[in-house]
N, C-alpha and C positions, 0 to 999 in steps of 0.2 A: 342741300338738306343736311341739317345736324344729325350726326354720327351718336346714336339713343347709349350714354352714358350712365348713366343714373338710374335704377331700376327703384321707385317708390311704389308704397302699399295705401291705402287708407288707413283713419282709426280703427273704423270698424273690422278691417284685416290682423289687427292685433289679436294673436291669439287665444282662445278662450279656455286654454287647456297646456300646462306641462306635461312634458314626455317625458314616459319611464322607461330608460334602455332596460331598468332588469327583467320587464315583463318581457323581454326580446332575446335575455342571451340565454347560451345554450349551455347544458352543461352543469343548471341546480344553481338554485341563490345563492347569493353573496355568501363569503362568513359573517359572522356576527360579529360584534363589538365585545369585546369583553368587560367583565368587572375585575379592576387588579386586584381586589382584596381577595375572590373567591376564586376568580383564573373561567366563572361561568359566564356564558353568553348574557349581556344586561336587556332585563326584563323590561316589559313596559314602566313597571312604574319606579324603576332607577330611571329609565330614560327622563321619565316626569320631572324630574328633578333641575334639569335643565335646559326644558323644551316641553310648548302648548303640545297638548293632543295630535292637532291636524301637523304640526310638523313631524312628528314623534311617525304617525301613521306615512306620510310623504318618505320617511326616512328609511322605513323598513316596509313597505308596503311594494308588493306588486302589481297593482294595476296600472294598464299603459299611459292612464290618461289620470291627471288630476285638474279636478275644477280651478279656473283663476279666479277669485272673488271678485266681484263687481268693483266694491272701492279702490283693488290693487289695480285691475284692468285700466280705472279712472285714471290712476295718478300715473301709470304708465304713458297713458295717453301726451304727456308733456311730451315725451319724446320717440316714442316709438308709434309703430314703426321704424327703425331703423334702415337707414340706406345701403342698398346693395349697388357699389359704384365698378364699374371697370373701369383697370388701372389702364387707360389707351396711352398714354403719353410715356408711360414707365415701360408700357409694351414695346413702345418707338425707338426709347432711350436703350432697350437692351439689345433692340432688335431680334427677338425675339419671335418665332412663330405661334408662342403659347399665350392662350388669352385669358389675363390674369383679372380675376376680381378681388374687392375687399370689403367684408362685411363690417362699417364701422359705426362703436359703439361710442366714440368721443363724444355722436351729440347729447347726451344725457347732461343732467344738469350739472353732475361731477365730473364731468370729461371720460368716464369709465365706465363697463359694465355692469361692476357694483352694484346699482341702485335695483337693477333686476331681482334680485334678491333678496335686497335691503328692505323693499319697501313691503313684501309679506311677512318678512321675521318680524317687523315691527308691528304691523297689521295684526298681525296672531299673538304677539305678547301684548298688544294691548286689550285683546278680546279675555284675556286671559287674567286682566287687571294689573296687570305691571303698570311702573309710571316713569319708567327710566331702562336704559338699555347700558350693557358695557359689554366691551370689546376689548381685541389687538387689532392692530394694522401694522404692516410693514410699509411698506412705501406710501398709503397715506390713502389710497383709492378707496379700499375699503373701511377707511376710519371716515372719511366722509361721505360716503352713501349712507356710514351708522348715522351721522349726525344731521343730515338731510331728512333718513328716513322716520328717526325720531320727533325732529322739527315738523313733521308733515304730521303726525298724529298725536302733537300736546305732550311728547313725551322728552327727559333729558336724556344725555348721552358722554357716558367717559369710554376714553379710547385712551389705549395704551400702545404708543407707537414707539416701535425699536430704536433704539437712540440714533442710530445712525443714520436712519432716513428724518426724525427728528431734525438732525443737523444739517442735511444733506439738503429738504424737502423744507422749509420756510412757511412755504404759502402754501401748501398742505394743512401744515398746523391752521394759516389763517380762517380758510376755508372752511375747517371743521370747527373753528371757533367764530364764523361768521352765522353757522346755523342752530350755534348753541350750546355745541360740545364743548367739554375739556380734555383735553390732551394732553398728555404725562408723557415721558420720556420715559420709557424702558430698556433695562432694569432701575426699576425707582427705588427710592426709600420708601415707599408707599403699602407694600408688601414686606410680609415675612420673604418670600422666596427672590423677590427681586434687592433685598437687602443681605442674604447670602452670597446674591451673587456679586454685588459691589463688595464684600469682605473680600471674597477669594480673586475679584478681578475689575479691581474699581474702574479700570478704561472701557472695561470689555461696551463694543460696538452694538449689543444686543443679538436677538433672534428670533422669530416669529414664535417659536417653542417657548421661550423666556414670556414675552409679551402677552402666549396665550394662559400660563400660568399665572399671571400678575392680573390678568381679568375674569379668571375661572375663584381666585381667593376675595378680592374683591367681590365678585358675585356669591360668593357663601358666605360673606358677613353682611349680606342688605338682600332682606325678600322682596324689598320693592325694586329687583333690579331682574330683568332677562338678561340673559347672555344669547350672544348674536354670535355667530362668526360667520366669513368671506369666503371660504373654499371647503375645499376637499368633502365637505358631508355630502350623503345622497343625497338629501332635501335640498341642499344649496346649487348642486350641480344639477336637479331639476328645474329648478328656476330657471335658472339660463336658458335651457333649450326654448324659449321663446328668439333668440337668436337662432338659431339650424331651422325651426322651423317657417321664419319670415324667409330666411334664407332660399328654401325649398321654393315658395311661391315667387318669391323674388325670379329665382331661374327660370320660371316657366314663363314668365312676362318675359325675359333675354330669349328664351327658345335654347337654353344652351343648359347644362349640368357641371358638377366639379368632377376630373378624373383624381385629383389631387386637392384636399382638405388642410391647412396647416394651420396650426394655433402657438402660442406660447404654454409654459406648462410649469406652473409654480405646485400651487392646489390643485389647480384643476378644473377651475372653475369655467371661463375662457374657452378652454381647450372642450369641454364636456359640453356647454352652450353651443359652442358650434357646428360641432362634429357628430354626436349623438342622434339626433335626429336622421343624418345621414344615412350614420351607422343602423338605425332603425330600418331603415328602406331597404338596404342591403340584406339584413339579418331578415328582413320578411318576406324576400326572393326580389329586391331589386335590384339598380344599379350598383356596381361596385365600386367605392372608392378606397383611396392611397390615404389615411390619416397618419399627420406626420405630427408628432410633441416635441416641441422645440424648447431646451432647459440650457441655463448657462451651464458652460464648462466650469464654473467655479461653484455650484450646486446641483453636483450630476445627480439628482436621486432615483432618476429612471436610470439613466446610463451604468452607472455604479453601483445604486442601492443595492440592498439584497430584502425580498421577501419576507418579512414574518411581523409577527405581531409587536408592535412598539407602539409606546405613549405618543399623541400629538404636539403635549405640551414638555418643557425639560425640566417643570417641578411634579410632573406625576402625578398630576391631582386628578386627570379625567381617564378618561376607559384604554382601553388596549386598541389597536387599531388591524386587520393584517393591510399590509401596506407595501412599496416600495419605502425604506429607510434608509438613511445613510447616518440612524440612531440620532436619538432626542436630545442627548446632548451636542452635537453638532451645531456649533456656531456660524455659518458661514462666512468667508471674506464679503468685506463691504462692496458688493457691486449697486449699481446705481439701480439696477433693475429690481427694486426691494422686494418687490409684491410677487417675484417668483427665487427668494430667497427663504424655502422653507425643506425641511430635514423629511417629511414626509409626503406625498400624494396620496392624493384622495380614494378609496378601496376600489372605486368602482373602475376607476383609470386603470390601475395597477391589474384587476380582472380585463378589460378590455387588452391591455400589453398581454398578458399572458395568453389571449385568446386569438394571439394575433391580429386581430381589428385597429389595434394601432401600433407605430413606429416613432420610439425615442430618438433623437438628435439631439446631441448636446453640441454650442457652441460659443467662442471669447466674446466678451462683450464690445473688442473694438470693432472687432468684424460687424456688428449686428449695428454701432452706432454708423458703421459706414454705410451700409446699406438703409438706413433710420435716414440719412441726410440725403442718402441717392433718390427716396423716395418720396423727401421732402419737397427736393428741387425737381422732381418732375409732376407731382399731384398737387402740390399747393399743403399737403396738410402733415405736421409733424407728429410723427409716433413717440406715444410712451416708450420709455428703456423698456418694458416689458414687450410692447408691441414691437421692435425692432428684430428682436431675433423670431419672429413669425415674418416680417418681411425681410430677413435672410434669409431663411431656407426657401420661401416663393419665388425671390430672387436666382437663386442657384439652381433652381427647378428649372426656371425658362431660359435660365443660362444654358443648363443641360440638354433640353429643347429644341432650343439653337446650334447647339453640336452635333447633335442627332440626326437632325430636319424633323423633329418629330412637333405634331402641333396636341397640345393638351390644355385642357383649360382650369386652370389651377387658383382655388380660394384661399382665400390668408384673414384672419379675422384682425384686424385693427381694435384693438380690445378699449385702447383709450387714446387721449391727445397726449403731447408732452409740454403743455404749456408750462406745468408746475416745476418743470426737469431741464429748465435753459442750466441751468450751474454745468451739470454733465456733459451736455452740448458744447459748453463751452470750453469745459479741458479737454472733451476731444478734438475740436479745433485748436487748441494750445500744445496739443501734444502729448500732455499728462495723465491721461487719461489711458489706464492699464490692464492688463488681462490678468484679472489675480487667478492664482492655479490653487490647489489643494492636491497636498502630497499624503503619498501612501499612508504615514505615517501619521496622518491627524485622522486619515479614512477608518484607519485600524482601530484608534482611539475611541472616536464615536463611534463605531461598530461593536465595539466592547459595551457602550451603555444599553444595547439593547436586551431584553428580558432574553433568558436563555431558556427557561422555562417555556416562556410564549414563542419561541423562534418556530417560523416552518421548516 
């Protein structure tokens, strides 16, 4: 008899409800977002300005549960449920006593998470009368979920992708121009602030902060446009928890729980979809889990940052955040794993770190391609450079495990495929393929851009 790998839900098991960790923590609401003209918390109707009502309410709103609309549940429906798979073969390969699962999100039409989110911002800006959507992307996941999401409701879509994954990401570009999109290269000429920045540093590789300035200006010269983004908001990182909570029933059909949770940790998004819901069960007198954020060493913003209020974008055009930062001018080195190449996290993560519910890990990107290929060769399916370093630290886990004699059974979210990411794959098989570091002295730099006024 076959050994029950694959833990599937119905359509109908797709959930009919987002979860809100804030109705769960302890400790008094979030901070608020600031206005940088006035240094005050931004009101409902600044938020207006760029975001529907129901997101606006999802964002700053404490109730546990938010309705999924009927039409997003539908288009969900292409691909979720998502698969809750144990990794057996990778369990064999390390020999390990720990039984490791992976919640993966590649089957979406974009290979990524993304669309979980994508496809109500769209939904809500077009209730709203928009007729077109603009964005950033870094690595290209969330610049095509925008343009999926758009495609799926009669609407266009510009994305502003960081140059370097631009270059890096090929069929990224395709993709999003397969459903409609245009895609630009950031810093562009296309912008006042991304044509400052080719004055001062015509090579410059980009940065999620640059690209979200070049789509927030963009968006203040066209009313017929919503602004979307991929991570770090409450509202975004709610969406996801449709992931943590499949996840949850998913384990009850295995008859087993996670003692250990790991995700990758750019924004946030990922890492919140997964784990959150967890974290809800815990926080409401359940089970306790080990949530682990896993950020490259060469964008430590959990490991490194420091706390306080800073822009999200690096032309200063949207609110104050309080955050983990390592300051909005902060460039990062080009690593391949773009989509967690960003100078901030999302508020509610950074409350979670603070509340000890979760644990940062930063680690080099060859480490994370090595274990990306160990995981390849034994599950059949290759992880996004994003999703690599979440199957590092899974990996090290059962590794430790193993040392121990301790048996635990440890999740790791598979955020996306890396079909789009052979180039990477391939210098890391070449050899060329490097661990870029950030020295004290570029930390200190960007550390200086942050508001000193707004610092906690």
């Amino acid at each position: 008899m076959l050994e029950r790998t694959k833990f599937l839900l119905d359509e109908q098991d797709i959930p009919t409800s987002w979860y809100n960790l804030a109705a769960d923590l302890k400790g008094g609401p979030l901070a608020p977002a600031l206005n940088p003209a006035t240094g005050e918390p931004l009101t409902r109707d600044e938020m207006a300005y760029t975001m529907p009502e129901q997101l606006i309410e999802q964002e700053i709103g404490t109730e546990r549960e938010y309705e999924i609309p009927d039409p997003v549940r539908q288009i969900y429906a292409l691909w979720r449920p998502s698969p809750l798979i144990r990794a057996r073969r990778l369990e064999r390969a390390l020999d390990t006593p720990a039984r490791i699962y992976y919640k993966y999100e590649g089957v979406a039409p974009t290979g990524s998470h993304k669309p979980n989110t994508g496809i109500p911002q769209a939904y809500y800006n077009k209730l709203a009368g928009k007729t077109g959507l603009v964005t950033e992307t870094g690595a290209g996941q969330w610049g095509s979920a925008t343009a999926l999401s758009a495609n799926f409701f009669g609407m266009t879509a510009k994305v502003y992708m960081v140059r370097v994954s631009f270059e890096q990401k090929p069929y990224r570009r395709a993709l999003m121009e397969t459903y409609g999109a245009v895609c630009v290269p950031s810093p562009s000429e296309e912008t006042a602030v991304g044509r400052a920045i080719l004055a001062e540093h015509p090579d410059s590789p980009g940065s999620l902060g640059i690209a979200t300035s070049e789509a927030l200006e963009a968006f203040g010269t066209d009313p017929s446009l919503g602004y979307v983004l991929g991570s770090a908001a409450n509202h975004v990182l709610l969406h996801q928890t449709v992931i943590g909570q499949e996840a949850i029933r998913q384990f009850a059909l295995a008859d087993d729980y996670p003692d250990i949770v790991v995700g990758c940790a750019g924004g946030g998004s990922n890492l919140a979809g997964l784990a959150f819901p967890f974290l809800g069960e815990q926080l409401r007198g359940g089970r306790a889990v080990r949530v682990l954020a896993v950020e490259p060493a060469a964008c430590p913003t959990l490991t490194q940052g420091v706390v306080a209020y800073d822009y999200a974008d690096t032309g200063r055009l949207g609110p104050l955040f309080r955050m983990h930062t390592l300051g909005h001018e902060f460039v990062p080195p080009p690593v391949h794993a773009g989509g967690l190449r960003a100078h901030g996290i999302g508020p509610m993560i950074t409350r979670t770190v603070e509340d000890g519910l979760i644990e940062p890990v930063a680690v080099p990107q060859t480490r994370c391609f090595e274990a990306g290929v160990q995981f390849a060769r034994a599950e059949g399916v290759l992880p996004a450079p994003e999703s690599t370093h979440a199957v590092r630290v899974a990996v090290d886990e059962a590794i430790r495990c193993r040392e121990e004699g301790t048996s635990r059974t440890i999740l790791f979210g598979l955020s996306g495929h890396g079909h789009f990411d052979l180039v990477a794959y391939q210098k890391y098989f070449a050899g060329i393929l490097e661990d870029d570091a950030v020295d004290a002295a570029a930390l200190a730099r960007a550390a200086a851009s942050i508001p000193r006024m707004a610092a906690v």
